[in-house]
DRENDOZA-22177 format. One line per field, with one value per residue (C-alpha): x, y, z. Coordinates in nm, 4 decimals. Layout:
<pts>
X: (X; ...)
Y: (Y; ...)
Z: (Z; ...)
</pts>
This chain:
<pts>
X: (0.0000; 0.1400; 0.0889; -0.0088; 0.2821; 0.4371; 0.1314; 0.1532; 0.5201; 0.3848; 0.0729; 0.3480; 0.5847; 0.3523; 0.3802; 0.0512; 0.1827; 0.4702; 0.1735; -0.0024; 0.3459; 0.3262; 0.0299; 0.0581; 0.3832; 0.2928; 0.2651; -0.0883; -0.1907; 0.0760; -0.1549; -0.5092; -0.3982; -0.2730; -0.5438; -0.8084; -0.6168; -0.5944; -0.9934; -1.0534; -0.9059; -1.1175; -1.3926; -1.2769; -1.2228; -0.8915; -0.7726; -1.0220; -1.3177; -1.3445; -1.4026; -1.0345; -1.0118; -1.0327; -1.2441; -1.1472; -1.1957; -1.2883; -1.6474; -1.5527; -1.2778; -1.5104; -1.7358; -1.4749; -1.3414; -1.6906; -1.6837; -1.4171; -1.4980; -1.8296; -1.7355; -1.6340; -1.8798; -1.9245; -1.5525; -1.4092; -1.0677; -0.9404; -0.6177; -0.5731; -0.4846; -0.1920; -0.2407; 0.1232; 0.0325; -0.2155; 0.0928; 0.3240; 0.1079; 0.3169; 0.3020; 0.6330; 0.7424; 0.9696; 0.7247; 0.3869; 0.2128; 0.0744; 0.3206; 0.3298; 0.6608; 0.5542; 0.7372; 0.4375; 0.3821; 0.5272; 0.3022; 0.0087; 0.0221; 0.1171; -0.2159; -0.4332; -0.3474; -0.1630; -0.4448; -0.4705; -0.3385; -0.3817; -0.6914; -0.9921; -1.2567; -1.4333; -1.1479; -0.9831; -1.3595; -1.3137; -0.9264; -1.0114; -1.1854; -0.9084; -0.6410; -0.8484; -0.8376; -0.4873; -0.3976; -0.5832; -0.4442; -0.0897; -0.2176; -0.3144; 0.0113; 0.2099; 0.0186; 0.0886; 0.4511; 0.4719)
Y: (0.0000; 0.3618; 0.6476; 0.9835; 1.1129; 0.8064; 0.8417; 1.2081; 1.1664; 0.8388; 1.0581; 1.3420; 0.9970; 0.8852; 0.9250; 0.8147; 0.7822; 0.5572; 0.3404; 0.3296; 0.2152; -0.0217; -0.1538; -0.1341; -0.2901; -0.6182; -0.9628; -1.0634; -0.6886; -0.7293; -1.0973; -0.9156; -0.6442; -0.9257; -1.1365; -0.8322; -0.7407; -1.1041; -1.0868; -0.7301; -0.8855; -1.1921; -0.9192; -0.7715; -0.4318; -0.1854; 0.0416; 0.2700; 0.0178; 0.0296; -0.3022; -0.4032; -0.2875; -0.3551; -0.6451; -0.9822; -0.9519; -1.2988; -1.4138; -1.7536; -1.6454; -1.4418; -1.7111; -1.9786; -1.7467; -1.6412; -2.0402; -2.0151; -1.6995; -1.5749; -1.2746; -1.0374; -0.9000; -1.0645; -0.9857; -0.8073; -0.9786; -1.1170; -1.1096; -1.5022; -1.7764; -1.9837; -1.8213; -1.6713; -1.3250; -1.3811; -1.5717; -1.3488; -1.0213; -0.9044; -0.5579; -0.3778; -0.2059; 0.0203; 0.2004; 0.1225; -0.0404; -0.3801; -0.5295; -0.8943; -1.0292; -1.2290; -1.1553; -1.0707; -0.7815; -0.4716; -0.6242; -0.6319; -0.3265; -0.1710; -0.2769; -0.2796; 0.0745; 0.1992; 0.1028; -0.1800; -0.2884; -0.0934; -0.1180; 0.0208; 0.1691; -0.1359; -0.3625; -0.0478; -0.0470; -0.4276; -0.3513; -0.0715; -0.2547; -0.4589; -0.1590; 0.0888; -0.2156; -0.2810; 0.0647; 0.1697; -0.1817; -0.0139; 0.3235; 0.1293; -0.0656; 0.2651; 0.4275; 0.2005; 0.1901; -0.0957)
Z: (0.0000; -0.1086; 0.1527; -0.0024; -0.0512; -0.2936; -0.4310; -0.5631; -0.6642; -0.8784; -1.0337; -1.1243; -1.2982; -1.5194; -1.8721; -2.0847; -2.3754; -2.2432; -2.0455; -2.4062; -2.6149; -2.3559; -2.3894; -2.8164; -2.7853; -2.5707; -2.7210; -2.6868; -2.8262; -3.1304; -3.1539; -3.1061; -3.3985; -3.6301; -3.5830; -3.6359; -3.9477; -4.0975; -4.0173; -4.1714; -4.5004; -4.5018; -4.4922; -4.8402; -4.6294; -4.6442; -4.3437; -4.5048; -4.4531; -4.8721; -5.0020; -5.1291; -5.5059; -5.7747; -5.8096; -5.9771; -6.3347; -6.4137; -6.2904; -6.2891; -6.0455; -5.7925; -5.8122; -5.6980; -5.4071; -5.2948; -5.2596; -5.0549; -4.8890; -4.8507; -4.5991; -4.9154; -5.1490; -5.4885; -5.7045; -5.3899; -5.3123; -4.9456; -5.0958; -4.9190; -5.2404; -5.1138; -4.7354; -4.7541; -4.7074; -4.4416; -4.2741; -4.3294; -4.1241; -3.8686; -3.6100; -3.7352; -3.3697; -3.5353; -3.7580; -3.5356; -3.8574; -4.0070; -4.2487; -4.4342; -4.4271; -4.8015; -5.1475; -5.2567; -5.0281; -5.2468; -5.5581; -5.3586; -5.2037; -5.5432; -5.6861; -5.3861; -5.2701; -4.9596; -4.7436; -4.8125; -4.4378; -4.0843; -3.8916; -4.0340; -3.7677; -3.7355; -3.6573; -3.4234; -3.2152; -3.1739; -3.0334; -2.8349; -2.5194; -2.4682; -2.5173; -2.2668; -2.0010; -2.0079; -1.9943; -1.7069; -1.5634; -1.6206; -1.4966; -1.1471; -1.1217; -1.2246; -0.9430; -0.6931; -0.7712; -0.9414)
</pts>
């Protein structure tokens, strides 16, 4: 237990943008933003919430992947065919964005657009409850001098 005065001097220490790199930069929320992303995409939907475009050209083709893949509109891709890309989504620390560590990443993102990954607002409102929980569980430990 902190008396008041620890307390005050640990209220005047804390630093909420450090608690929320924190928080961004942890494991399971690197996990929660990757898996979120990979799930956006499945959607058809870019960091813009657009469906991803353009659209298959081939009809025979968006009919096979809306086989596959019913989440997308009709035509709009998921940008998953062998699964490598999908894999490949990582949280880059070092610029705070979604990147795929597949070949095919600088193609894809060359015809999809620049949006094509990062967290649209959807995806961000599903993150959010679990990063305003365990920031204000850092904000409590910080407080307490932990």
């Amino acid at each position: 237990m902190v008396n008041l005065f620890e307390l005050q001097r640990n209220v005047h220490a804390i630093d909420l943008k450090d608690i929320g790199r924190t928080v961004l930069l942890g494991s399971e929320s690197q996990n929660i933003i990757v898996e979120l992303q990979k799930e956006q995409l499945m959607q058809g939907k870019d960091a813009t919430g657009e469906n991803i475009a353009p659209s298959y050209y081939s009809n025979a083709y968006a009919d096979m992947k809306q086989g596959k893949n019913s989440r997308p509109d009709w035509a709009t891709p998921d940008l998953k065919q062998t699964g490598d890309f999908h894999r490949g989504i990582y949280f880059n620390t070092d610029t705070m964005n979604l990147a795929s560590s597949d070949a095919k990443t600088p193609s894809l993102i060359e015809k999809y657009g620049e949006h094509t990954l990062g967290l649209n607002e959807d995806s961000l409102e599903n993150y959010r409850p679990y990063f305003n929980q365990k920031t204000i569980e850092e904000f409590v430990a910080q407080l307490n001098g932990e």
